[in-house]
N, C-alpha and C positions, 0 to 999 in steps of 0.2 A: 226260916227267919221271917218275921214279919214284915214287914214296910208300911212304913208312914210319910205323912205329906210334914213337910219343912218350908214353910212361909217367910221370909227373907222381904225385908222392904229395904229397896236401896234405889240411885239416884237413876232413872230410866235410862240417859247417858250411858252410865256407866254397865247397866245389864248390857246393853245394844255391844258394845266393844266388849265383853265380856262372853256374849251368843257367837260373835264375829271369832275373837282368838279361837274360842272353844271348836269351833269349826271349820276354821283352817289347820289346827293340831289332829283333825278325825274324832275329835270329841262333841258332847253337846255337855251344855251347862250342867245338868245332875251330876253327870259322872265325873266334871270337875271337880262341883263338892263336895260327892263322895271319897274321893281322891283325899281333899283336904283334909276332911275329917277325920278317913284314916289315918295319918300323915299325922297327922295331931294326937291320937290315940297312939298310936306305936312308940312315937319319938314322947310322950307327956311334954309337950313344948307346941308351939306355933312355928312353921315350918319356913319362919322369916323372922329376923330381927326387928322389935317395935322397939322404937326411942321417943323419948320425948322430944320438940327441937330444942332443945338447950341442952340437950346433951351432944349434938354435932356442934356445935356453937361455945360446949362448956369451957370451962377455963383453962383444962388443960390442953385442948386443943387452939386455943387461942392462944396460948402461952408457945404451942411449935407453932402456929403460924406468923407471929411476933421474931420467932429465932430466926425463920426461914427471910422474912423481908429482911431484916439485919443483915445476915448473911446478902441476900441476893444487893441490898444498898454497899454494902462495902467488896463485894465482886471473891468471897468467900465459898467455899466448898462448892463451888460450879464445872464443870463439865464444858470442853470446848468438843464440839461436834463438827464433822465436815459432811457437807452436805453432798450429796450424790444422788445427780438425776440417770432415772430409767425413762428409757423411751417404750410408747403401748408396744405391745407384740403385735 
C-alpha cells in the first residue's frame, strides 16, 4: 500500500486540543484521521450527525418546545420528585 501526505488547514487552536485529546487517548493526530477516514469509508456516511442550526431550532422542534412551557405554565404532565440527600463516604 502506498502512503501519501494529506495537507489539512485548520484553526492552530483547534490542532493544539486536537494533538492534546489524541494523546491522552495513546494516539497521535494521523492515526486519528486515519481512524476517521476509515470510519467514513466502511459506514459511506460521516461518522457524526451534521445539521444545519435551523434544523435544532426548526419548527418542529419549536412547536414541542411551545407544548412543553404550556404544559410546564399550567403545572401539566410534571413529575413531583422527593429529594434524598447522601452523605460523602
Amino acid at each position: 500500500m502506498a502512503v501519501t501526505t494529506f495537507s489539512v488547514r485548520m484553526d492552530s487552536e483547534i490542532k493544539h486540543q486536537l494533538d492534546d485529546f489524541c494523546a491522552n487517548t495513546g494516539l497521535n493526530t494521523t492515526t486519528a484521521i486515519n481512524m476517521f477516514a476509515r470510519a467514513v469509508l466502511r459506514e459511506r456516511k460521516l461518522p457524526f450527525e451534521v445539521t444545519d442550526a435551523d434544523s435544532f431550532y426548526g419548527e418542529i422542534n419549536m412547536a414541542h418546545l411551545r407544548r412543553i412551557k404550556a404544559d410546564v405554565e399550567a403545572g401539566r404532565n410534571m413529575s413531583v420528585h422527593e429529594l434524598i440527600e447522601v452523605e460523602d463516604a
